[in-house]
N, C-alpha and C positions, 0 to 999 in steps of 0.2 A: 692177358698178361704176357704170352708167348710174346704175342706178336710186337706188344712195348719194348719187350727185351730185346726181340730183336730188332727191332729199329731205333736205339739205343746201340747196338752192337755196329751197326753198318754208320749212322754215323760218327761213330768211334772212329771207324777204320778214315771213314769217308775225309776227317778233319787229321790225323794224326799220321796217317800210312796211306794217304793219297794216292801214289802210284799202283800201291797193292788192289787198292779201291776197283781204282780203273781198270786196272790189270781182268779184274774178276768181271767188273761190271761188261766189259767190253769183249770178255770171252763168250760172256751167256750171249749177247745181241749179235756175237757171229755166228754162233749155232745154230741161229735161227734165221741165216741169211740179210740179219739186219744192220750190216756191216761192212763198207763198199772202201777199202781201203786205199784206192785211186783217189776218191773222191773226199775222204776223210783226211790227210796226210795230207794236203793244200794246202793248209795254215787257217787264221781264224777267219779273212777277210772272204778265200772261196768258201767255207762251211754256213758265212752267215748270207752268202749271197744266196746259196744253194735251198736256205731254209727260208727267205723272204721269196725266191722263186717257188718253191712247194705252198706257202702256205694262201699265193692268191690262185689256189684253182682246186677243184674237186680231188681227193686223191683215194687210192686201191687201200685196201690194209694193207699190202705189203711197201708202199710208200708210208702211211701213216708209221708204220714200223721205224722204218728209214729218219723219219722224222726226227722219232724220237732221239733215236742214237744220234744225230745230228746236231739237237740241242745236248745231250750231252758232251759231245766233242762239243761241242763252241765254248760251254764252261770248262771243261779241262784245259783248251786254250785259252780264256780269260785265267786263268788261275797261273796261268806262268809253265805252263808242260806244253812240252811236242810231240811230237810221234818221231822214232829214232825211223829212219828208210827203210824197208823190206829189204834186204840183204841173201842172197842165194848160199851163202856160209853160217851166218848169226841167228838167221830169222828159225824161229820155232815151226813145226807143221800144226799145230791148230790152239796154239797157248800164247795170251802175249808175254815180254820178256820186259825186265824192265834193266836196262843197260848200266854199265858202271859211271856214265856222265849223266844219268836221272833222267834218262828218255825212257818212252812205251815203244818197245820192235811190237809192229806186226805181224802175226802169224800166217803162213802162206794161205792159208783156209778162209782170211778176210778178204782178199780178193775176191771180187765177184764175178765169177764163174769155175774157179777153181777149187775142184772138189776137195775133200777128204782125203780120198785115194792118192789123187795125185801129189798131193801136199804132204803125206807120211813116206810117200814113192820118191818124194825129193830127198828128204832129211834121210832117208836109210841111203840112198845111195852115194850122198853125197861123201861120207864118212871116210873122213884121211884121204880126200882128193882134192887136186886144186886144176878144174876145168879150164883146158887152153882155149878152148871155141864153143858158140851156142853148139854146133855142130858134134860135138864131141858130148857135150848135156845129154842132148837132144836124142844119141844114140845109148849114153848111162841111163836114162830113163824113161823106157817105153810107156808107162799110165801117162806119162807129161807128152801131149800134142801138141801141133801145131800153132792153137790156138794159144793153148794154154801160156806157151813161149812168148808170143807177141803179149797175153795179159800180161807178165813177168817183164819184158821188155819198158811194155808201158808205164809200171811201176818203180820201176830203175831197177828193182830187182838182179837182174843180171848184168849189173855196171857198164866196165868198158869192156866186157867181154867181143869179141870180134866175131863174126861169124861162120868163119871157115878156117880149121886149123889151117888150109894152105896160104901158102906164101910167097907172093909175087916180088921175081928178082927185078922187074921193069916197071 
């Protein structure tokens, strides 16, 4: 009887508070790595190519994982939702957001490869700052590397941010 009620309760949520839905559904499959933000945030046309390329060849658990969350973003995009951009001001460190125009923000922590650390090391330090340069980030946040910069780059994450506070008069 638990288990009726509560799949009963979920799709409650699932039909009526949709974004909350996802919001939740899509936090637990980043927790577990099953959550690739780059590659999710494409629209529905990359998610369905991505899961006709997965589904003709042998795959790891942690693809079969990927999978899933795959098919669900491809239904959250059949349903009429997008994912709002990773944003280096808006974006949560590991909870998604659900924005006042009805988008899902992802959390820095769905990028794949950036941790936990880095992604709570962002939102703390970012607090009542508005960064002139990567280069200026990059020195507010020591746990945030190299690396970690170009994933944020690749994600639009850090906008039109320039790379070097300096300033060429020529």
């Amino acid at each position: 009887v638990a288990y009726v009620m509560m799949a009963f309760r979920i799709a409650w949520y699932k039909v009526h508070e949709p974004l909350a839905f996802y919001s939740a559904y899509f936090y637990r499959r980043s927790q577990k790595g099953g959550f690739d933000a780059a590659m999710m945030t494409g629209g529905a046309d990359a998610v369905r190519r991505k899961i006709r390329e997965m589904k003709g060849k042998p795959l790891t658990a942690n693809e079969e994982d990927l999978l899933v969350t795959l098919e669900a973003v491809y239904e959250f995009n059949m349903r009429g939702f997008e994912f709002a951009p990773i944003d280096l001001y808006k974006s949560d460190a590991i909870k998604f957001r659900i924005t006042e125009d009805g988008k899902l923000r992802p959390p820095f922590v769905s990028i794949s490869g950036l941790g936990e650390t880095a992604a709570v090391s962002i939102v703390e330090q970012r607090k009542g700052k508005q960064y002139l340069s990567v280069e200026e980030f990059s020195a507010d946040c020591p746990k945030v590397t190299k690396a970690h910069i170009e994933l944020l780059r690749t994600c639009g994450a850090l906008g039109n941010l320039p790379e070097t506070s300096q300033m060429t008069l020529f």
